[in-house]
DRENVEX-543146 format. One record per atom (N, C-alpha, C): x, y, z. Coordinates in steps of 0.1 Angstrom, whole numbers, plus 5000, padded with zeros to 4 digits. Layout:
BEGIN
XYZ...
//
This chain:
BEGIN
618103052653616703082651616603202641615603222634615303342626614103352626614003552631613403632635612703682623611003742621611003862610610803992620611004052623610704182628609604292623608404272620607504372621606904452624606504592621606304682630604904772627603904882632603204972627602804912614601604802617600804772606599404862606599304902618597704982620597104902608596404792614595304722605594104782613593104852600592004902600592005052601593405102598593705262595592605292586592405382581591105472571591905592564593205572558593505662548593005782542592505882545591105982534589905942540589705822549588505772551587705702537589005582532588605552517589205402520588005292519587905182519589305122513589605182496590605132492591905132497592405232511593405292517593105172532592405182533591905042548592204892536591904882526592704752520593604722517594504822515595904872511596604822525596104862539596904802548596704642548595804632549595504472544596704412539596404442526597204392512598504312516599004462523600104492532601304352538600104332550599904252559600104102556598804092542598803942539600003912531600804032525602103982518603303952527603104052536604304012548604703862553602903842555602803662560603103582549602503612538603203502530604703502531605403642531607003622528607503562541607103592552607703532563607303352560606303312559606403172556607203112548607503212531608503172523609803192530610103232539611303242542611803102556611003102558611202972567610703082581610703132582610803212597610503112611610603162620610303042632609803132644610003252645608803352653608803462646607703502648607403642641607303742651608203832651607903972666607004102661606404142664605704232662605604372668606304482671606704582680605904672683604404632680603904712683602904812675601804862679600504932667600504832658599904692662599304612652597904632650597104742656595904752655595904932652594904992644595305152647594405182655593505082662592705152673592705012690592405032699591904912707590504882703589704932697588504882693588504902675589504792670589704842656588204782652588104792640586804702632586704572627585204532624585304392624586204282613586904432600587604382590589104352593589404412605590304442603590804272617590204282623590204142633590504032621588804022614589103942604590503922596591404022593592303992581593203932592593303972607594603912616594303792617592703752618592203612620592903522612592603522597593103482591594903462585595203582589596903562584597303482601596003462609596903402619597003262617595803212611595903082607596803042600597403112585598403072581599303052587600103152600601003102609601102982618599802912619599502852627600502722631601302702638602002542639603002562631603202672625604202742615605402832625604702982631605503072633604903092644605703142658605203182668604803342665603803432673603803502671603503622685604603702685604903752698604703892692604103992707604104132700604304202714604004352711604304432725603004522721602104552734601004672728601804822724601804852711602005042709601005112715601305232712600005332720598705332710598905312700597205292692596605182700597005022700596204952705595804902719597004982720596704942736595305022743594804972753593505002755593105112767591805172767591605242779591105202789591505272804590705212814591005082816592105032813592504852817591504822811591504792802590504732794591504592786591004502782591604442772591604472761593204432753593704472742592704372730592204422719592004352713592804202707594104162710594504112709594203952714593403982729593603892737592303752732591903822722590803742713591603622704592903652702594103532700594403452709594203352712595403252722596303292715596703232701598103222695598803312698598803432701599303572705600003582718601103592714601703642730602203792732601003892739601803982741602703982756603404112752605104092759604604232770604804202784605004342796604204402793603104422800601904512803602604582813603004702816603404722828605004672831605404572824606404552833607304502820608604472823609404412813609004262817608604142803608504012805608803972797609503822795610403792791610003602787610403552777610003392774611403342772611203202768612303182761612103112749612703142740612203042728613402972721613202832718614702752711615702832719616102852730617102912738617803022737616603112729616703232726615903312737616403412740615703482753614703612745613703642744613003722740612403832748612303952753611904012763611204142761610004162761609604332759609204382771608504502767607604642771606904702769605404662772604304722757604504912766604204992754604205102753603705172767604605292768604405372783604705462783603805622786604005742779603605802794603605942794603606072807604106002817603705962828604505982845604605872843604505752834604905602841606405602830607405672822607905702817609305632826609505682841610305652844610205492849609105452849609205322851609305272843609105312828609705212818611305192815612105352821613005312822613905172836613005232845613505122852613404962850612304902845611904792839613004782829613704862819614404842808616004792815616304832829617404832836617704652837616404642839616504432845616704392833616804452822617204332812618704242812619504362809621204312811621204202820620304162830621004082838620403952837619203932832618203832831619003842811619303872805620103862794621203792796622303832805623403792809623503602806622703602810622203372810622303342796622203452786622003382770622803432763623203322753623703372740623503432732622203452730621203562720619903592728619403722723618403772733617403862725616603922723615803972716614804102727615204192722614104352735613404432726611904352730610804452718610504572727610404612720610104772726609104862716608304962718607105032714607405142716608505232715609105362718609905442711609705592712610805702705612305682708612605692705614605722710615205812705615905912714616106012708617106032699617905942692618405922681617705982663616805922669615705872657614706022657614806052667613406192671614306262678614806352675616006452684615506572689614606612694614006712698613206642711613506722721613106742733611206732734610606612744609206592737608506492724609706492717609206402706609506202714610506202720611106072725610306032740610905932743610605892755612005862762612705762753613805712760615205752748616205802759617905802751618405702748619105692739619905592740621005492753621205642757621705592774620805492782619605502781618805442788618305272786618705272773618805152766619905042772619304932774620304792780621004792772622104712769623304702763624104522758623004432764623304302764622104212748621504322743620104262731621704242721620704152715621704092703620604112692619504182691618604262684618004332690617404482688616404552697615804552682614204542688613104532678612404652679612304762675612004862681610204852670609404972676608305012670607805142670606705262665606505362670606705442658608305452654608705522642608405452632607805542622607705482608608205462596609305512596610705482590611305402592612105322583613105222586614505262595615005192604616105222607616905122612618105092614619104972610620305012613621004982629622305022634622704922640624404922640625004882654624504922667624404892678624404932694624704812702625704842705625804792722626604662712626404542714626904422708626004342699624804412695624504382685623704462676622204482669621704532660620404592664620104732665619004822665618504862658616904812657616004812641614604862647614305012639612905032637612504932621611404872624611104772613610204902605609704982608609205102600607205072597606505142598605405092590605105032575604204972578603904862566603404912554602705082556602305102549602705322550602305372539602505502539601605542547601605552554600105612567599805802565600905852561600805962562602006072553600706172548601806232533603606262539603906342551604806302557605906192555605006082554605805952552606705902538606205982527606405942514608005952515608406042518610506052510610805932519610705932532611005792537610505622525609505642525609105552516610105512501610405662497610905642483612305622487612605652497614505592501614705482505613205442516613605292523612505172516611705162512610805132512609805122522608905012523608204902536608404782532608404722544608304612546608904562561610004472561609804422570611104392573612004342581613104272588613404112591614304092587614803912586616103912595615303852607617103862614617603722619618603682612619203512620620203562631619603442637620703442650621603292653621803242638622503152638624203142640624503072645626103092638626803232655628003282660628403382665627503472663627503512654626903732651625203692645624903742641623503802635623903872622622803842614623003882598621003952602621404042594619704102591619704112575618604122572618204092558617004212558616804282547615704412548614704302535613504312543612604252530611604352528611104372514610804502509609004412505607804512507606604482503606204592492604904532481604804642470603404672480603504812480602604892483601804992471601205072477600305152469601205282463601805322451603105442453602205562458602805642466602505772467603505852464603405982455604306062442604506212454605506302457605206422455605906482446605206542438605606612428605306802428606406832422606306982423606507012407605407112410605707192395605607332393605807392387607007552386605907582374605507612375604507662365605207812356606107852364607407982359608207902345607907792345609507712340608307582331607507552334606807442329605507442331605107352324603307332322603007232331601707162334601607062344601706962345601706922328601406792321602806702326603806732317605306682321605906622329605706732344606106672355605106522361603806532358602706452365603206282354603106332346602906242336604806142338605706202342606806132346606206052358605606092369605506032378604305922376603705922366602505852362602705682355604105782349604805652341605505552349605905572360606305502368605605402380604605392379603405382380603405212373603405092387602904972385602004892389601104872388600204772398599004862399599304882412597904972417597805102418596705172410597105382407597605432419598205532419599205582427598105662438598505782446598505912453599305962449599006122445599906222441599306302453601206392459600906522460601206642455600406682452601706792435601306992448602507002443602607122445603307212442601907292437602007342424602407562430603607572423603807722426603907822414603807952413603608022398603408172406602708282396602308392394601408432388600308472398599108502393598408412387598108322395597408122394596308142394595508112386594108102385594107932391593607902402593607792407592707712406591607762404590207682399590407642384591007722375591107652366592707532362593607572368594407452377593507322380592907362388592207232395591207152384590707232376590207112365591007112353592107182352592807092342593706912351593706972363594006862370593506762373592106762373591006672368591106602356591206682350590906642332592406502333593506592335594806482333594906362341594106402355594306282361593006192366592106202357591106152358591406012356590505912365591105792365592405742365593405792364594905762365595805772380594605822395594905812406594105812414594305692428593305672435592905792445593905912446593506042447594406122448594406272444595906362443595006472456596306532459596106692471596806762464596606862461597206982457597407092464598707122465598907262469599407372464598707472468599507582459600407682465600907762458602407882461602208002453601708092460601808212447603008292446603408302442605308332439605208512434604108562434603908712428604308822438604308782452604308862462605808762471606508692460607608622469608908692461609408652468610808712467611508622455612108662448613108552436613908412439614708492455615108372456614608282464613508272465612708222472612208072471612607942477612207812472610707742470610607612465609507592465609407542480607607572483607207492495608107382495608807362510609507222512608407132513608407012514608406922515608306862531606706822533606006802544607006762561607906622551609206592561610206682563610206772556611206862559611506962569610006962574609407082583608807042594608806892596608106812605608706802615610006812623610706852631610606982637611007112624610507242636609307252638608307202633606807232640606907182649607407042652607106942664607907032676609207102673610007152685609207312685608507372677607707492681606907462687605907372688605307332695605407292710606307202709606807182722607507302730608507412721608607532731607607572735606507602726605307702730604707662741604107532742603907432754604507472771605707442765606707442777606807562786606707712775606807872780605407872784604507792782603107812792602707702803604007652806603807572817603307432816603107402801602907252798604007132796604607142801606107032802605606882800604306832800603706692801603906672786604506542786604406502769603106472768602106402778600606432768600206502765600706612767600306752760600706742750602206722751602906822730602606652724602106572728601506442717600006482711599906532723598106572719598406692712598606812714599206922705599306892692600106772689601006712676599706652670599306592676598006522669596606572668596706682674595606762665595906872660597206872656597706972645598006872632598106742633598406672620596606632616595706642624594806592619593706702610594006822627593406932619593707012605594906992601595807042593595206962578594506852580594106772570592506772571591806872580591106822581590106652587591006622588590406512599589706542612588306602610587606632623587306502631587006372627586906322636587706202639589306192634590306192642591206262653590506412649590706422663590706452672588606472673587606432680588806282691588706222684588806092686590506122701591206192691592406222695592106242713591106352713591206452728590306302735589406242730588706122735589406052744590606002737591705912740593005962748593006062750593406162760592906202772592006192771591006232780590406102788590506002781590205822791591805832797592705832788593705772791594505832809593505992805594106032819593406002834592505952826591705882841591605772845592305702835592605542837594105502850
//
């Protein structure tokens, strides 16, 4: 049999709150399905946040409507709810508007069989039901045991991948040991290992969701996972989708002008105009006039840039430029969670919610994360 493994498509995300950035996941999506068709595929898994909301919009149903038909009598199409889509108050998942759709364990680990392939998930499970997802994960090895090949979707952190205390849910310890693929979801990075006797894959998001995301992007790409289970072993195949580029760029204004650095990254530049994030450091910056020479250069040549600045006047020599959003995204996440912890907050709905209205507020997103404490606030009464 062969598998595609897809993961964090959030169809109907709002990038900037910019139509072109909600088509971009689109785009995304409809190229995936075509490559899974050109590849022959025979089920498509889906790990999870195929929606960025349980009440996504009516464009965004539409685009699944549609790429579902192209699957139709083609590709089976199996997923697990992540924590975006999954719903409040037992409510139904937007999903359930598909027959074609099979979601996998609400609650519980469940399990199909397909062409005598055993397939089994876990839709997502966060604060006090935590230990019950690990026990549900315990029954696999043995309901595994019966098959030659077996497949465990899952919608979760591992602390491999997220090594800080609070960011995860489950260890690797905790993980069965009999998958001949684990399909993982959640992280938006690519990742791709041996475990246990066979192959552990975050399939990564489909799209740059977040400035954060870019160095991942420019190392791994997006796209998506091809895994055969023909033959003894399993072969995985990484299939790559063209997206929208997002640039960060840094410029030293001590050492160079602004033109140079932008205009390298400009040139590189195919298809559809980029996102730049430039960050820009110097001495004694007149920033407003920065900001419209930055206008002037990049006028029309991106579908939007962010700028940040560094004043280097009051810094020390040996001093670096601002790192780089991923670089720093770990110790905030574990300051956070100490801070939390020394005031008696040990609940990961806390350092999630913490996390997410420090990524939203940080950008200004008021009503993401309006939204944020909303969804927090059902979820603990549900």
């Amino acid at each position: 049999m062969r598998i595609a493994h897809v993961s964090d498509t959030h169809l109907g995300i709002r990038q900037y709150n910019m139509d072109e950035r909600e088509n971009d996941v689109y785009d995304a999506f409809n190229e995936i399905v075509e490559k899974v068709l050109e590849e022959h595929v025979d089920v498509l898994i889906h790990s999870g946040d195929l929606f960025d909301s349980p009440n996504p919009p009516i464009k965004a149903l539409k685009n699944f409507k549609e790429n579902l038909e192209k699957l139709q009598g083609r590709v089976k199409f199996i997923t697990v709810l992540g924590d975006h889509d999954f719903p409040k108050r037992r409510g139904l998942p937007p999903h359930s508007l598909f027959e074609e759709v099979k979601v996998l364990g609400i609650g519980e680990l469940e399990s199909i069989e397909v062409d005598g392939v055993l397939i089994a998930g876990i839709s997502n499970l966060r604060g006090r039901s935590i230990e019950l997802l690990k026990t549900e994960l315990q029954k696999f090895d043995q309901v595994a045991s019966k098959y030659s090949k077996s497949i465990l979707v899952v919608h979760q952190g591992v602390d491999r991948y997220l090594p800080f205390e609070g960011a995860y849910e489950l260890r690797e310890a905790d993980l069965p040991k009999k998958a001949s693929y684990y399909a993982f979801g959640h992280i938006h990075s690519r990742a791709l290992a041996k475990f246990g006797r066979g192959c552990f894959a975050y399939a990564g998001s489909t799209e740059v969701m977040r400035r954060d995301e870019v160095k991942s992007w420019t190392r791994d790409g997006r796209g998506f996972y091809i895994a055969d289970l023909d033959g003894d072993g399993i072969k995985v195949h990484k299939i790559d989708v063209d997206i929208r580029p997002q640039y960060e760029v840094e410029v030293d204004l001590t050492k160079e002008d602004l033109q140079a650095p932008l205009l390298k990254h400009l040139n590189l530049t195919r298809g559809k105009t980029p996102i730049l994030h430039i960050y820009v450091s110097g001495r004694n910056m007149d920033t407003r006039l920065i900001l419209n020479n930055l206008n002037v250069l990049l006028k029309d040549k991106t579908l939007k840039y962010n700028v940040f600045f560094k004043d280097l006047t009051t810094v020390q020599k040996t001093s670096m430029l601002k790192p780089h959003e991923e670089d720093t995204t770990d110790l905030r996440r574990r300051l956070i969670s100490e801070y939390l912890h020394a005031h008696g907050l040990d609940d990961r709905k806390y350092i999630e919610l913490a996390w997410r209205l420090y990524e939203h507020l940080s950008k200004d997103e008021i009503d993401q994360a309006k939204r944020a404490v909303e969804e927090s606030i059902l979820g603990g009464e549900s």
